[in-house]
N, C-alpha and C positions, 0 to 999 in steps of 0.2 A: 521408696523410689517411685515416683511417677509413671504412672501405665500412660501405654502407648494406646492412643486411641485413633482409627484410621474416621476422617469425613468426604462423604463423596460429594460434589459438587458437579451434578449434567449427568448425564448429556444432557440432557432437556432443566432450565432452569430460568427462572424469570431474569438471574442477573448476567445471562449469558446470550448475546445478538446469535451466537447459530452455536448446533451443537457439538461439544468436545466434554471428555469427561475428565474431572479432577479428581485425584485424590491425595488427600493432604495428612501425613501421621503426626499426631501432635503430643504434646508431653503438656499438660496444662494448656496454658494458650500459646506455645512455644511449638513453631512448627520443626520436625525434623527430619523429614525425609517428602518428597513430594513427587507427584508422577503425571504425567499429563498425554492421553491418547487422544489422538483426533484418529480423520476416516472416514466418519458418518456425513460429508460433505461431498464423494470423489462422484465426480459428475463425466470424468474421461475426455476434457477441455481437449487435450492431445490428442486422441483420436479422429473426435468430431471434426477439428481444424483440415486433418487429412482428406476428411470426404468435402473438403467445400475451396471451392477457387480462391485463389490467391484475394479478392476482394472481399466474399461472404466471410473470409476469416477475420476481419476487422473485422465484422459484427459479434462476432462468436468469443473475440478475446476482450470483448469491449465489458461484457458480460459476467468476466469472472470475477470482478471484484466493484460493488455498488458504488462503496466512498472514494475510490481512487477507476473510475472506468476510463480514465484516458489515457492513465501508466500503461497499462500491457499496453492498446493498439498501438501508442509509442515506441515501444520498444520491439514491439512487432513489425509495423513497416518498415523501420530502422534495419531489422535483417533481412528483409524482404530486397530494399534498398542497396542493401550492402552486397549481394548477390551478382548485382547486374553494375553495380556502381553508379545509382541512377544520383544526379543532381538537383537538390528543389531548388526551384524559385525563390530569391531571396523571401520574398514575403512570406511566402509558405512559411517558413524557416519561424519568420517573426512572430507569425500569427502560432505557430506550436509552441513559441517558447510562453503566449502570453497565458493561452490555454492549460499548457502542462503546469503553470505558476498559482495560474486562478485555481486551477483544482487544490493548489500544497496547501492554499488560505482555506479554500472548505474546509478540507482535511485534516486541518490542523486547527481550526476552531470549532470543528464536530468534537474534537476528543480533546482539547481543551472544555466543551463545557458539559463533556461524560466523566471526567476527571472531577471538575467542581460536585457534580453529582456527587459521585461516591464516596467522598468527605463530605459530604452532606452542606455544600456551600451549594444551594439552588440558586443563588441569586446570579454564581457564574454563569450555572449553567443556561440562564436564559438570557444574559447579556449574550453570551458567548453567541448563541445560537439567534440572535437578534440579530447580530452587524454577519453571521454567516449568511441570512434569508438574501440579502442585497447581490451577494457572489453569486450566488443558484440562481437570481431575476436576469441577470448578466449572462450567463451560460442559456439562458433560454430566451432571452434576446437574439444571443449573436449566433445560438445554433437551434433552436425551438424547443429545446428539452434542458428541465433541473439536471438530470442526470443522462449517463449514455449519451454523451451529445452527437457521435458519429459524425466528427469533427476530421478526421483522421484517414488518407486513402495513401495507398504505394504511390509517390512522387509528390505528394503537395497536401493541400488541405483540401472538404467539400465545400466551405464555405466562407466567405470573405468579412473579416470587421470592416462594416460601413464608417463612414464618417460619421453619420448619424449617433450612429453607438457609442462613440468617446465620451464624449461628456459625462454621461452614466457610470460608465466604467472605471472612468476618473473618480466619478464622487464615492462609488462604494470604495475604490482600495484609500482613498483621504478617509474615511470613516475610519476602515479595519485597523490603518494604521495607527491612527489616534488610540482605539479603541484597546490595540496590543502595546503601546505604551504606556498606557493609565492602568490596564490589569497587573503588569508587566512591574511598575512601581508600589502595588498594591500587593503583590506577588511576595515583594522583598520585604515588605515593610511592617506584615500581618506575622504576627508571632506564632500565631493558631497553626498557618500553612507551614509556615518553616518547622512546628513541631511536629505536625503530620508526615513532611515530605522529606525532610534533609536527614540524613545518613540511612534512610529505608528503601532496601530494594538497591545493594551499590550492585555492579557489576565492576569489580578492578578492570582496570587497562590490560593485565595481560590476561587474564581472563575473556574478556572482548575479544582481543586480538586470536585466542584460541579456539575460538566458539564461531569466528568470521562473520561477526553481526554484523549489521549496514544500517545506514540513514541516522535518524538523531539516536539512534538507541548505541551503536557505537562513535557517536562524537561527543554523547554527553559525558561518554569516560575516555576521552582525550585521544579519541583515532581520529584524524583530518581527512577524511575519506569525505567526496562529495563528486559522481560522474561528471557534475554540469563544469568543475573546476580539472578534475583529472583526465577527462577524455571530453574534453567540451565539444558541442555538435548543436546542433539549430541554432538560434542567435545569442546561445551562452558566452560564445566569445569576445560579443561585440559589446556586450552590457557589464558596468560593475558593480559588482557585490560583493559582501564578506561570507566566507565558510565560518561557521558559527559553529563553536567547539568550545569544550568545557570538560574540565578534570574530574570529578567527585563522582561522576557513572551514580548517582542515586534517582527517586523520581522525582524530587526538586528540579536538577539538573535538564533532564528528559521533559520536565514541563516546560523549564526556562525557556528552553533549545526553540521547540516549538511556536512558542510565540515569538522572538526572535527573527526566525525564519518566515512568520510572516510576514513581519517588518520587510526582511530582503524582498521578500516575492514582492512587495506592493511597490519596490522602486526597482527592479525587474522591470516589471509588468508597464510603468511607467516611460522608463526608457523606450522599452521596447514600439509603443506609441507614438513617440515619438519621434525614432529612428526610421521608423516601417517604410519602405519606398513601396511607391506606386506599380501594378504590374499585375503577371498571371498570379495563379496560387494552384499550378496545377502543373506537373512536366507530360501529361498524356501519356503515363505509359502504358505500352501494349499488350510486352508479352516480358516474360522474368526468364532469362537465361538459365544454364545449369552448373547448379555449385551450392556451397554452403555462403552462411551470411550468419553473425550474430547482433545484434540491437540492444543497447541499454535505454536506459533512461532511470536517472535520481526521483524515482516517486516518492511521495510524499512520505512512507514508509524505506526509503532506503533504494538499494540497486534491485533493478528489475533486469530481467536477461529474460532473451528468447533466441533462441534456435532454430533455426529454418534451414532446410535442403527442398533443392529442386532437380527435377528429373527432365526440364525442359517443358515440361506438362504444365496445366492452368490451375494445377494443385499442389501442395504443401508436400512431399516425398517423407516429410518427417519433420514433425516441431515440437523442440523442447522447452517447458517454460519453466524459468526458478524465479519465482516471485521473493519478494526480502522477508514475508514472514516465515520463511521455510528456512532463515537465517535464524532471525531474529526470538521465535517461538522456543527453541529447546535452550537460549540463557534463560529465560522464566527460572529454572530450576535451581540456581546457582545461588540466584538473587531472594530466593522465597525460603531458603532454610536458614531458619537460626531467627524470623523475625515472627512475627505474631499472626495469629489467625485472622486478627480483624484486618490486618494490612496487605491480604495476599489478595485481594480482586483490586486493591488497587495497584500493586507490584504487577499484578497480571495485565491491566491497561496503562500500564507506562510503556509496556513493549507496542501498544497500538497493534495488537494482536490479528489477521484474518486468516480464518480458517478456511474459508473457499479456496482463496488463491493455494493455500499451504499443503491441501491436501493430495495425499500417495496412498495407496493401497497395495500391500504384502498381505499374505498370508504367511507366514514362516514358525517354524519350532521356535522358542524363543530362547530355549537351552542349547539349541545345537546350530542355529541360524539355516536351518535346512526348510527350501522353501516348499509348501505344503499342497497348494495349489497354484498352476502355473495361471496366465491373464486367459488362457483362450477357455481352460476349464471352470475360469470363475464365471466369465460371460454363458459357457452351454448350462452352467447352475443356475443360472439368472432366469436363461431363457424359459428352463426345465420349469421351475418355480411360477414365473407369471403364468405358462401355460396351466400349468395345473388351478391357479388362482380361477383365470379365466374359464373352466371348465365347474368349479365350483361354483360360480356365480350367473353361467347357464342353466344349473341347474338345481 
């Protein structure tokens, strides 16, 4: 009989963007049991938000997540908004849904061509991320930054798409489109990929359904969930598109999904261009009432939620964030036993994994769930520690 042999993979590891640690029991190259701790990320996004006015927190939530930074402030001022029942400007409106869309195309040709990677298809990976360069020139046109565009304030937007800007904007998503239909046919047509990707890493439907994963990670195994269709909000109502959903939950499926949805985004983005009326892109607001408020938004990754109360105060009273990889991260486990060793970082990047957003910090028995040290005693360890650090390197 086959020994069980355990492989770590992280925390710190070339093939891993931030740290989390793996560990994988395998029986030959047959994985059987698998584990995965994050942690080494918790930055206290939820606190920090608390010491800072209702506007410096759109800086601070813009920040939690590099590939998708305009998901939280989305979904941020949205409870912000939801508070006071403030109304944007239609344009506002327009101009978020073109923004929130532009980003899905990064986002979803970033990990389109980390994917080609790791099947060792480079040639993906540098198309992919060729017709993505033009979407980041666009984002730094119409708001001065690749990333962080600080696009985003409670009632409207900071900044307006010019006329000038269309043209541009046009030709890159004619590009992406082109360019996810020609992969897209290439996708289905490559024997190589179909052997790599098709029935590896399924996640069943009712599996899905039990795990409450979001975004393309449960529409590739046949849940029709999509916020911008089920609770539509900024100008998702006025534009049409298909909800893009697929049976088979493997990471074929989960690739297809994704290029797909860029397609949607790029005749989104379009419409919305063309619909956009003339006007403010700002409602001035002053001050945020007292109450609670919560904010989605379908990021590119799935549903995003935030929580916000107010005390009447120019400060957050309490803000909760569940970003979708704190969904989407613990089916990883379901989908990774019983399949092979060489196929787990790619099983593990079909979930489009971020651990920034994802991360909680416990301390707890892990036998008795009894919690070990409470938040206020980890922060005076904290402090105890630097100090002492600091006193060493005085002297």
């Amino acid at each position: 009989m086959a020994k069980e042999t355990m492989i770590p993979i992280g925390p710190y590891h070339p093939l891993l963007e931030e740290p989390e640690f793996f560990k994988f029991y395998v029986e030959g190259e047959k994985i059987v049991d698998a584990e995965v701790r994050v942690g080494y990320n918790h930055r206290g996004v939820e606190k920090i938000s608390e010491g800072k006015t209702f506007d410096q927190a759109t800086f601070v939530v813009e920040r939690i997540c590099g590939i998708c930074s305009t998901s939280h402030p989305f979904a941020y001022v949205r409870a912000v908004e939801d508070i006071s029942g403030i109304v944007l400007p239609e344009r506002a409106e327009y101009i978020r849904t073109i923004i929130g869309d532009l980003e899905r195309i990064h986002s979803h040709l970033l990990w389109v061509g980390l994917a080609g990677h790791f099947i060792g298809y480079n040639t993906v990976f540098m198309w992919a991320w060729k017709y993505r360069e033009p979407v980041l020139d666009m984002f730094e046109v119409i708001s001065g930054n690749r990333n962080h565009y600080n696009m985003f304030k409670v009632g409207g937007v900071r900044r307006d798409i010019k006329e000038t800007d269309v043209p541009g904007l046009l030709k890159a998503i004619d590009d992406v489109e082109r360019f996810c239909g020609m992969l897209l046919k290439a996708v289905i047509d490559d024997p190589v990929i179909k052997a790599r990707l098709k029935n590896v890493g399924v996640l069943k439907k009712e599996d899905a359904i039990a795990m409450g994963v979001v975004g393309p990670v449960a529409r590739a195994s046949g849940i029709p969930i999509d916020v911008r269709k089920d609770h539509p909000y900024a100008a998702y109502d006025r534009v049409n598109f298909e909800r893009i959903v697929m049976e088979g939950g493997d990471v074929f499926n989960k690739a297809a999904i994704r290029l797909l949805e860029c397609i949607e985004s790029t005749k989104i983005i379009r419409q919305c261009l063309k619909q956009m009326p003339p006007g403010p892109i700002d409602a001035a607001v002053r001050e945020v009432g007292v109450g609670e408020g919560i904010g989605q938004h379908e990021a590119p990754r799935g549903e995003c939620i935030h929580y916000v109360r107010s005390n009447g105060s120019n400060y957050p009273e309490r803000h909760k964030i569940r970003a979708p990889s704190f969904m989407n991260v613990p089916s990883f486990k379901l989908t990774v036993i019983g399949e092979s060793i060489a196929d787990a970082a790619l099983i593990t990047a079909a979930v489009d994994p971020c651990y920034c957003c994802t991360e909680r910090m416990a301390i707890v028995d892990r036998e008795s769930d009894k919690v070990l040290l409470t938040g206020e005693e980890m922060v005076r360890l904290s402090q105890a520690k630097t100090e002492k650090l600091k006193q060493k390197c005085l002297y």
